[in-house]
N, CA, C and O atoms as a GROMACS GRO file, in nm:
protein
  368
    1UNK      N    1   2.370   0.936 -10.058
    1UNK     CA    2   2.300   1.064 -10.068
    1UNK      C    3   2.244   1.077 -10.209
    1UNK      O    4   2.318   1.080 -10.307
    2UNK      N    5   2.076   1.086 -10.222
    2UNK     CA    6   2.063   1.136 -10.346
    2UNK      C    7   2.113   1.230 -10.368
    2UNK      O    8   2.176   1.300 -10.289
    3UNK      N    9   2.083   1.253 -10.525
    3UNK     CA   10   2.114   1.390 -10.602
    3UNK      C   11   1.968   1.489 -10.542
    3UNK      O   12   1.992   1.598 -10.594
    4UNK      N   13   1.898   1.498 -10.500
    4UNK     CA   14   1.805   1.593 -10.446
    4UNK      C   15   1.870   1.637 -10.332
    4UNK      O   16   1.931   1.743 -10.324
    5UNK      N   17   1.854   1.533 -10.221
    5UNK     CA   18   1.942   1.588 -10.092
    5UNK      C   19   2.067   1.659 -10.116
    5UNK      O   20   2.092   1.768 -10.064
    6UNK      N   21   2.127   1.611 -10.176
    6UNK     CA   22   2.261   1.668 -10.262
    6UNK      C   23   2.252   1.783 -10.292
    6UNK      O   24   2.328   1.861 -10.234
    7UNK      N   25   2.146   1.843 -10.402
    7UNK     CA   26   2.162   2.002 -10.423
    7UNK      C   27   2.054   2.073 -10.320
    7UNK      O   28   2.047   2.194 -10.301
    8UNK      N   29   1.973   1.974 -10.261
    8UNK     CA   30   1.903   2.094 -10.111
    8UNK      C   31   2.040   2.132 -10.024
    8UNK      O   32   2.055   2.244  -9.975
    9UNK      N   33   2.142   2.020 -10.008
    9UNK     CA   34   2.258   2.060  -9.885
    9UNK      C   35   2.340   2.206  -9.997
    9UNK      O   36   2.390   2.311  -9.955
   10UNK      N   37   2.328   2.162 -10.137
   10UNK     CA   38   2.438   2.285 -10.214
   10UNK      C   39   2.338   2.408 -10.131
   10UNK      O   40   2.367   2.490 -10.044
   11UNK      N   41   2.226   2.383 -10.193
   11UNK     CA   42   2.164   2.541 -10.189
   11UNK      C   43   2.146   2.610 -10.080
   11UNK      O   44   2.130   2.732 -10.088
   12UNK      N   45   2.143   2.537  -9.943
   12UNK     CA   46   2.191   2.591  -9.839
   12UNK      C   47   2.319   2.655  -9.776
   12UNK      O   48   2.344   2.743  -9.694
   13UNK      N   49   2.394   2.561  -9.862
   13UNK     CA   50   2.599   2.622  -9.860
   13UNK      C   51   2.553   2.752  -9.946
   13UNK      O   52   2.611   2.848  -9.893
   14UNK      N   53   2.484   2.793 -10.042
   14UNK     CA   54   2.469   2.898 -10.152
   14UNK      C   55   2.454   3.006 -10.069
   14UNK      O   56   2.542   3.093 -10.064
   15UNK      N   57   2.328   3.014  -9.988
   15UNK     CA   58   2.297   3.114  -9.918
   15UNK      C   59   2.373   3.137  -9.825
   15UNK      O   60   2.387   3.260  -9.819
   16UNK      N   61   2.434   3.085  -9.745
   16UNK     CA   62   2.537   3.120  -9.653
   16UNK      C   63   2.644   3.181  -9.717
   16UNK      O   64   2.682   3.291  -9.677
   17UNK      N   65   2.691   3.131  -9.800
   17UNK     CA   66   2.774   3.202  -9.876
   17UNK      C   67   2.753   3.297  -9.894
   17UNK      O   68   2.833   3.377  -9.847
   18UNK      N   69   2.622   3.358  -9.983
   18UNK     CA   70   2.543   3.451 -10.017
   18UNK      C   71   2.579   3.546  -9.904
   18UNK      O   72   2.683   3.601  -9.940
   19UNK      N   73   2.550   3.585  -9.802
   19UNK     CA   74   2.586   3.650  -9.690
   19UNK      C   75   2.673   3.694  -9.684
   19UNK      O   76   2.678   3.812  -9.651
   20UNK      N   77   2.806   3.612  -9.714
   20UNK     CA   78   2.988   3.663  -9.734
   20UNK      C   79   2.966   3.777  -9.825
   20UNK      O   80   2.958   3.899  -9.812
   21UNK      N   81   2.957   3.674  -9.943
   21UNK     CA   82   2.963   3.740 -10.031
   21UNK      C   83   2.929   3.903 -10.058
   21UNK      O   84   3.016   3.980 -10.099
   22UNK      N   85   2.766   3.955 -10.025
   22UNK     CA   86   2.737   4.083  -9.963
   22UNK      C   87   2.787   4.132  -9.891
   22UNK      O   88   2.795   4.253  -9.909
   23UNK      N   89   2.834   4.092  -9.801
   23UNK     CA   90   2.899   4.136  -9.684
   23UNK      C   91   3.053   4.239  -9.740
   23UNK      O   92   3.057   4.362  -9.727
   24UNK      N   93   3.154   4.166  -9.793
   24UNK     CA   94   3.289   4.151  -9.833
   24UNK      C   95   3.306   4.203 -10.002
   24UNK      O   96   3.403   4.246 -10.064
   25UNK      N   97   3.157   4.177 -10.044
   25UNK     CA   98   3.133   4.235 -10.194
   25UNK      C   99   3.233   4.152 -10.314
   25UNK      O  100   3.252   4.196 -10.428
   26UNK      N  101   3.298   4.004 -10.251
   26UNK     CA  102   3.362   3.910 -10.425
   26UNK      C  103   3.260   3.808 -10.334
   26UNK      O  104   3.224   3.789 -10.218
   27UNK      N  105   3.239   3.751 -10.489
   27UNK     CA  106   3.212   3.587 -10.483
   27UNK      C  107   3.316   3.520 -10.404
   27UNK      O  108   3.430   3.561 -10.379
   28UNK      N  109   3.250   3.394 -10.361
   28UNK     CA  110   3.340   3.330 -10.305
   28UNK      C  111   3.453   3.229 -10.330
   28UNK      O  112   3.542   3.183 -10.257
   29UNK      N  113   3.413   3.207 -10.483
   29UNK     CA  114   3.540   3.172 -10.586
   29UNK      C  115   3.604   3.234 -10.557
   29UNK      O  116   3.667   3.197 -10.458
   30UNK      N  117   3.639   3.374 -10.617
   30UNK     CA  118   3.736   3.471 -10.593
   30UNK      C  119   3.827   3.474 -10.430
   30UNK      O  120   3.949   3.485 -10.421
   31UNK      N  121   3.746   3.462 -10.331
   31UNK     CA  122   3.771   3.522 -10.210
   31UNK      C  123   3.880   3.352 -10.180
   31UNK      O  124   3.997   3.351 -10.141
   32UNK      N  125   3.807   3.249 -10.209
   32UNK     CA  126   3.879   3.144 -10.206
   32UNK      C  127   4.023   3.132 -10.286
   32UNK      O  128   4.132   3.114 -10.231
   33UNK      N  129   4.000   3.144 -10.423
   33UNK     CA  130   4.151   3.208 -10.490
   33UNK      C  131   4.212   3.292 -10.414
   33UNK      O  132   4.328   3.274 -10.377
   34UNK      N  133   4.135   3.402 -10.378
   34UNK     CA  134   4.282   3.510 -10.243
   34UNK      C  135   4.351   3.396 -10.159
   34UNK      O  136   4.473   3.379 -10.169
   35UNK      N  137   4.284   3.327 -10.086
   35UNK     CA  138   4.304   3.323  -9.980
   35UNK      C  139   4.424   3.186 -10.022
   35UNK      O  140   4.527   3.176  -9.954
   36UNK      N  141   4.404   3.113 -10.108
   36UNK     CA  142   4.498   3.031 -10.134
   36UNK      C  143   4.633   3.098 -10.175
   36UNK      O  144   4.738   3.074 -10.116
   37UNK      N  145   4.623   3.188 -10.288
   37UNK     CA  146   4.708   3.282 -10.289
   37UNK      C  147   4.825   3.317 -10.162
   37UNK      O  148   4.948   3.312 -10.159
   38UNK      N  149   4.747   3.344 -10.087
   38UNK     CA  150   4.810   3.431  -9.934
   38UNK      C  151   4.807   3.556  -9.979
   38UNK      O  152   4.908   3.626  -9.970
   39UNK      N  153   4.696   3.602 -10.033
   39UNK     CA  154   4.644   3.752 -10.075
   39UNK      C  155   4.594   3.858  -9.946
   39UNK      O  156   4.601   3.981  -9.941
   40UNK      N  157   4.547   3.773  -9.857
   40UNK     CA  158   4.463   3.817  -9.697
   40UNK      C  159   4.519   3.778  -9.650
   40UNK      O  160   4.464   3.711  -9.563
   41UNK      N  161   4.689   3.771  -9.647
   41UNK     CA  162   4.710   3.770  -9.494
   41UNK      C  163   4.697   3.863  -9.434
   41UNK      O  164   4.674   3.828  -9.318
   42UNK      N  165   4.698   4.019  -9.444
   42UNK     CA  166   4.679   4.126  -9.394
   42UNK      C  167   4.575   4.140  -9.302
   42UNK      O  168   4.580   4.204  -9.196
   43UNK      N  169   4.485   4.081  -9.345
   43UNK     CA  170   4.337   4.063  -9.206
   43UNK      C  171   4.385   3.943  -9.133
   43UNK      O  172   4.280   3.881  -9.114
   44UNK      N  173   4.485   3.869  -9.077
   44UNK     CA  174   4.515   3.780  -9.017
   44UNK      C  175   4.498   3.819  -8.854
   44UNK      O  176   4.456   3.759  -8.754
   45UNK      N  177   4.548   3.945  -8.880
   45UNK     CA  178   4.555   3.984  -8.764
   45UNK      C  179   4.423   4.050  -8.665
   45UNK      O  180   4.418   4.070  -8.543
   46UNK      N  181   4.343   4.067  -8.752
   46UNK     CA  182   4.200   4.112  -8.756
   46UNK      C  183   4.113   4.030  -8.676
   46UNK      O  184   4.007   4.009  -8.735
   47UNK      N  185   4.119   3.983  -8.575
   47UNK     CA  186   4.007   3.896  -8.486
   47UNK      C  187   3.951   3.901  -8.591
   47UNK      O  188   4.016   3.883  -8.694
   48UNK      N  189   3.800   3.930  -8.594
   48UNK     CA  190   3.641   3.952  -8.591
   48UNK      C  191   3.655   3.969  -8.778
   48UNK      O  192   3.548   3.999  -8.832
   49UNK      N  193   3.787   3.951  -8.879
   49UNK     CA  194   3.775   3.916  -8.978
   49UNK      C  195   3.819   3.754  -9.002
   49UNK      O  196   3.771   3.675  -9.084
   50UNK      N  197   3.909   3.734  -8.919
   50UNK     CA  198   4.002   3.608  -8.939
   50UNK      C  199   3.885   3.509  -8.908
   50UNK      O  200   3.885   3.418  -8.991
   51UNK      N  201   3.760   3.493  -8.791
   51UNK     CA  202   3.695   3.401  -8.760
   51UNK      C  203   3.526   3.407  -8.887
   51UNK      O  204   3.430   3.330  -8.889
   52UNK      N  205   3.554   3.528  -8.973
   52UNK     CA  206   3.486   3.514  -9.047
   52UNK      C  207   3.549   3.450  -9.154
   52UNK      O  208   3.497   3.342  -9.185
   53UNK      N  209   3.631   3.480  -9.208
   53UNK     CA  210   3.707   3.419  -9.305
   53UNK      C  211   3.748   3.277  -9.303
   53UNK      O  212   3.770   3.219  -9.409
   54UNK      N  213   3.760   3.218  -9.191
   54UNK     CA  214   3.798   3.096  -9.150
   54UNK      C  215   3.648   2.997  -9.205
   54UNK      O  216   3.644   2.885  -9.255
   55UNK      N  217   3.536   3.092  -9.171
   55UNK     CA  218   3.391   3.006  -9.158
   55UNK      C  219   3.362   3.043  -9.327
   55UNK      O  220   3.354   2.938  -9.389
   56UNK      N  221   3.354   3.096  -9.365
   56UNK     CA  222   3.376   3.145  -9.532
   56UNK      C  223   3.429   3.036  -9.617
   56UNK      O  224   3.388   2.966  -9.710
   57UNK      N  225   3.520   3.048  -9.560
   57UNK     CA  226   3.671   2.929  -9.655
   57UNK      C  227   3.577   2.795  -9.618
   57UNK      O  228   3.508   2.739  -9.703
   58UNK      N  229   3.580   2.767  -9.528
   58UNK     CA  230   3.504   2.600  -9.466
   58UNK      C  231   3.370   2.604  -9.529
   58UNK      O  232   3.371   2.538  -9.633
   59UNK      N  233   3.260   2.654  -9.506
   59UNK     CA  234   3.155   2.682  -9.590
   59UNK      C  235   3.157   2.646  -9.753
   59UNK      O  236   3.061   2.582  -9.796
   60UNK      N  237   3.269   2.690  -9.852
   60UNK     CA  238   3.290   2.701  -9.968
   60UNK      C  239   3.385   2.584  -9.994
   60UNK      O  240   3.350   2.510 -10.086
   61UNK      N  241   3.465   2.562  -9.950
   61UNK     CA  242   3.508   2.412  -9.951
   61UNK      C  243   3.448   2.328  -9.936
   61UNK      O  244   3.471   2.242 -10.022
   62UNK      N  245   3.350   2.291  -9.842
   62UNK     CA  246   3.234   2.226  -9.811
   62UNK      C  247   3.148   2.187  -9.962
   62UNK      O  248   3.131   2.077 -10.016
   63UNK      N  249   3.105   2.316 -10.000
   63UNK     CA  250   3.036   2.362 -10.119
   63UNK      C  251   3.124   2.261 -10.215
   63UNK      O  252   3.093   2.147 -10.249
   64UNK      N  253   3.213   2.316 -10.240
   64UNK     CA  254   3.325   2.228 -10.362
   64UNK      C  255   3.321   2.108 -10.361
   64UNK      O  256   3.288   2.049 -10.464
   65UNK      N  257   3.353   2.041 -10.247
   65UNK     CA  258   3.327   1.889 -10.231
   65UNK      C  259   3.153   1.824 -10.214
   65UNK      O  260   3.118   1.706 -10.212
   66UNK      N  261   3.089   1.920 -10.208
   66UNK     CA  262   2.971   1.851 -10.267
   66UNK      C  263   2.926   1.874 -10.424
   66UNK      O  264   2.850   1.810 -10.495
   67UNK      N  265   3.008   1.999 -10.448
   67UNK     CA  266   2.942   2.015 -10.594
   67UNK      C  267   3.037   1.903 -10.674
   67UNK      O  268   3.006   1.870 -10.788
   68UNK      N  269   3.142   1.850 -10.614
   68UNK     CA  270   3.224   1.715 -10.678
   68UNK      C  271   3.158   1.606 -10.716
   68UNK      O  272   3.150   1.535 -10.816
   69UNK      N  273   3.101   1.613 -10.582
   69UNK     CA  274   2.986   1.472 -10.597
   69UNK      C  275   2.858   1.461 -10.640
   69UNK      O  276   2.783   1.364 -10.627
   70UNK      N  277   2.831   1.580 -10.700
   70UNK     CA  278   2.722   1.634 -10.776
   70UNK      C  279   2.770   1.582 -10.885
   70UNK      O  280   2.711   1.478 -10.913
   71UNK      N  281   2.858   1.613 -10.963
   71UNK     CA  282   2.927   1.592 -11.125
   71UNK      C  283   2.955   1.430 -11.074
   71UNK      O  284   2.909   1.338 -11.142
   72UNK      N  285   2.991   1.417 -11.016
   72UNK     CA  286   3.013   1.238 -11.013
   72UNK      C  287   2.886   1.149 -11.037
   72UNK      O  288   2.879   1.044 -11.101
   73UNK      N  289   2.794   1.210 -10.974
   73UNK     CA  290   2.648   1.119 -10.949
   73UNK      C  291   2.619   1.147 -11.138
   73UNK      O  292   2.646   1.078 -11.236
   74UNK      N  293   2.558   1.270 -11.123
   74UNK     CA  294   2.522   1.324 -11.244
   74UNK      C  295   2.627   1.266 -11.394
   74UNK      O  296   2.569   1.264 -11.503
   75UNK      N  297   2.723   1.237 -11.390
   75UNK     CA  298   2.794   1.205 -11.439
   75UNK      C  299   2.737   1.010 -11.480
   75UNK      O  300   2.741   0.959 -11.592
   76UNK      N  301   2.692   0.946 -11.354
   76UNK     CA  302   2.681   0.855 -11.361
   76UNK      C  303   2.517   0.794 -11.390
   76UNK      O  304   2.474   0.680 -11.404
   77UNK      N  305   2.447   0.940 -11.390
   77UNK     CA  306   2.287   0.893 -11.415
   77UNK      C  307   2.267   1.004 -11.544
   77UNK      O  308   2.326   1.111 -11.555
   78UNK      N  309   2.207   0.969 -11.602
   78UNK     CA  310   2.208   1.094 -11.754
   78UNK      C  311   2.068   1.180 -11.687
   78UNK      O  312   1.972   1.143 -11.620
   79UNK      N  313   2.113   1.314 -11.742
   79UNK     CA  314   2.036   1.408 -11.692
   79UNK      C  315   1.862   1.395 -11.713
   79UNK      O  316   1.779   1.443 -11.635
   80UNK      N  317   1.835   1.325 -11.827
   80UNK     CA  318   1.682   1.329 -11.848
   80UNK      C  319   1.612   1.175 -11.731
   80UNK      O  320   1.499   1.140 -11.695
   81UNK      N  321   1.722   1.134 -11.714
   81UNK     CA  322   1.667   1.012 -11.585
   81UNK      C  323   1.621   1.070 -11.456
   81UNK      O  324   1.515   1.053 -11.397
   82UNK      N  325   1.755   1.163 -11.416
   82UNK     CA  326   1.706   1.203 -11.245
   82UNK      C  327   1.572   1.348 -11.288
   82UNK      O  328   1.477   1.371 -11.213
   83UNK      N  329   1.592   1.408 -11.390
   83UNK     CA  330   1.438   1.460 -11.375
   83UNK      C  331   1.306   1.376 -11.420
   83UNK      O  332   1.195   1.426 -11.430
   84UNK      N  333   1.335   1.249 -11.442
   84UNK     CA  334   1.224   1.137 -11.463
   84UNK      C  335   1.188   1.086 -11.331
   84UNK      O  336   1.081   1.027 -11.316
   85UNK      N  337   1.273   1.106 -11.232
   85UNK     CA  338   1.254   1.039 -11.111
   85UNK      C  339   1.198   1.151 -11.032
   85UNK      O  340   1.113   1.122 -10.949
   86UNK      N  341   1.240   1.298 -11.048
   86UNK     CA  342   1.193   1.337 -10.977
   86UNK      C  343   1.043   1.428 -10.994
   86UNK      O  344   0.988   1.511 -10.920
   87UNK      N  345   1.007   1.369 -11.125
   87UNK     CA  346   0.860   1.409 -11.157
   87UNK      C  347   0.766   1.331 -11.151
   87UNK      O  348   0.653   1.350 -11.197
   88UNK      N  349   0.821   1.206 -11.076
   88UNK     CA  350   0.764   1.010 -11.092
   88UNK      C  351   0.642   1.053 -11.046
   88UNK      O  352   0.560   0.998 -11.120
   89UNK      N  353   0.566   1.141 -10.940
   89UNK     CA  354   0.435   1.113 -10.969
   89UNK      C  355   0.350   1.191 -11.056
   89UNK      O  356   0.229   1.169 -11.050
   90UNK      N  357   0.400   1.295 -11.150
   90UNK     CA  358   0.325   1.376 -11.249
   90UNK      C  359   0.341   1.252 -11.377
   90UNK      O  360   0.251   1.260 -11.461
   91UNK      N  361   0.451   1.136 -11.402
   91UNK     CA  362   0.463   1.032 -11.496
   91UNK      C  363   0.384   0.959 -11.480
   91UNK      O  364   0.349   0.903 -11.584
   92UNK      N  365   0.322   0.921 -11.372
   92UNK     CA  366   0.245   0.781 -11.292
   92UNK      C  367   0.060   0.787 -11.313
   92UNK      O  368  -0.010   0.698 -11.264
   0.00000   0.00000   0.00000
């Protein structure tokens, strides 16, 4: 996976998120810290919160493990290269 495809898939996890987030009113850092916590178990019992929360958590985990492999790539190509590549035909 390039690093382009790579942050088009982040920025799509963003906006979905984005949605929680409004919705529930914390970031989803935060909401992820609760939930590891066992801060929400109280909506467990909550149908129609629990199957949101479930898709929330997966969504943002998702997110995490690509933003991992974001810092890994990036890590392994220096930053003024992959915007050299990705301006290759304004260079050419």
């Amino acid at each position: 996976m390039s690093l382009s495809e790579l942050l088009k898939d982040m920025r799509q996890l963003e906006a979905e998120l984005g949605r929680f987030e409004i919705k529930f009113g914390v970031k989803s850092q935060d909401f992820h810290a609760a939930m590891m916590r066992g801060d929400l178990e109280e909506f467990d019992a909550l149908d129609e919160y629990r199957m949101e929360f479930i898709e929330w958590l997966a969504l943002y985990e998702t997110w995490l493990s690509l933003n991992e492999k974001y810092r890994q790539l990036i890590a392994r190509q220096p930053v003024a290269l992959q915007i050299k590549v990705n301006l290759e035909p304004a260079y050419a």
